[in-house]
N, C-alpha and C positions, 0 to 999 in steps of 0.2 A: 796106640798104633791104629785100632780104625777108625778115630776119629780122621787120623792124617791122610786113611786111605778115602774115608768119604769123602773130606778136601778135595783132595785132588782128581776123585772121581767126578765130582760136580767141576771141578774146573776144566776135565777132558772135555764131559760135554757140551760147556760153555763155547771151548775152544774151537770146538766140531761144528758147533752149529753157524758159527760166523765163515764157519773156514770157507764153503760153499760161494758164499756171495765173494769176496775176497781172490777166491781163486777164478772167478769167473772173471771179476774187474781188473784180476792182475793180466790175465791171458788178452784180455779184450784191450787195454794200455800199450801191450807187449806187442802187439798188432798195429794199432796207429800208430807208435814208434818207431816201431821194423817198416812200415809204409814210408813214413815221414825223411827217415834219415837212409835208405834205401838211394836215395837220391845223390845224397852225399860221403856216403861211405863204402867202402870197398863190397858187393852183394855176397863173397862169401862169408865175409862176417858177421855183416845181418843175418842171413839163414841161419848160419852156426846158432848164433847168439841168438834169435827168438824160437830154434830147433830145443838147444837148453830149455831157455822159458818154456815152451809146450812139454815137453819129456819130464821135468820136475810137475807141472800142475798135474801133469797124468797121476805121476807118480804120489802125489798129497790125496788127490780123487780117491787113487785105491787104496791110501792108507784110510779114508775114512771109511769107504763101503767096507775096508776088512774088519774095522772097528765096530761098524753096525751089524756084519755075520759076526760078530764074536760074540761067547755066551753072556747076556748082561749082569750074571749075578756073581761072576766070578771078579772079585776086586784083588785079586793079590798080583794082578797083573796090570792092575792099571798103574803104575809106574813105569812099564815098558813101554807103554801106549805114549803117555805124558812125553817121554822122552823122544819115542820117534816121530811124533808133533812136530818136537823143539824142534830136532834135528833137520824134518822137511820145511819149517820156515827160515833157518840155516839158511841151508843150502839155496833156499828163494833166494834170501836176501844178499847172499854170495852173489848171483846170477846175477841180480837184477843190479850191486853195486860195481857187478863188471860193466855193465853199461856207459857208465860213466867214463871210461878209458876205451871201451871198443866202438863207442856209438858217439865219441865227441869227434866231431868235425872244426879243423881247426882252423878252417878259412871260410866259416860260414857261422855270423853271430847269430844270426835268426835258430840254428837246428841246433847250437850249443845253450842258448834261451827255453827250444822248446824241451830240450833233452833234461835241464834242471829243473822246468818247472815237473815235469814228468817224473822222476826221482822224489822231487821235494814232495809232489801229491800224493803220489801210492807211497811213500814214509808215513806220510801224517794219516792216512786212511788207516793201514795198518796200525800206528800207534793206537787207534781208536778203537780198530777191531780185536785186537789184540789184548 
């Protein structure tokens, strides 16, 4: 059993320390997106929709500073951590695959192009950082 707890201890950290860059280039995408199709789709659904996107990274930010106040040598907890990770990239990728349905514009092939290639890059980013 603390073999499994060290596992996954080392894999919080892992996950932690990418999370930073990721959550900054998600918010920073979610921005030139919301710019981009602002143009073409109804404005209060872009705010809704990159309101989401900011309010989840806020919310990923303070799980990890909570994570770095927490005591480091207590590992019976890091399983609760692990999971509320999961959970906030969840719900990212919830967010971000609503885009797809609130951010396509369906009489504009150029922002329904930029809107996939957008999707398909922060996927693959993610997969990487991840």
């Amino acid at each position: 059993m603390k073999k499994k707890t060290a596992v996954q201890s080392a894999q919080l950290q892992q996950l932690l320390s990418a999370s930073n860059t990721a959550l900054i280039t998600s918010t920073l995408l979610a921005t030139i997106l919301a710019y981009m199709q602002y143009q073409v789709i109804a404005p209060s659904v872009v705010l809704a929709w990159y309101s989401f996107i900011v309010l989840v990274a806020l919310s990923r930010i303070g799980l990890v500073v909570a994570y770095k106040w927490s005591p480091s040598d207590d590992y019976s907890i890091t399983h609760a951590w692990l999971m509320r990770f999961r959970i906030g990239v969840l719900v990212a990728g919830l967010v971000w695959g609503s885009a797809g349905f609130l951010m396509f514009a369906t009489n504009a092939p150029q922002h329904q192009i930029f809107l996939i290639f957008m999707i398909a890059g922060l996927s693959a980013g993610g997969v990487i950082s991840y």
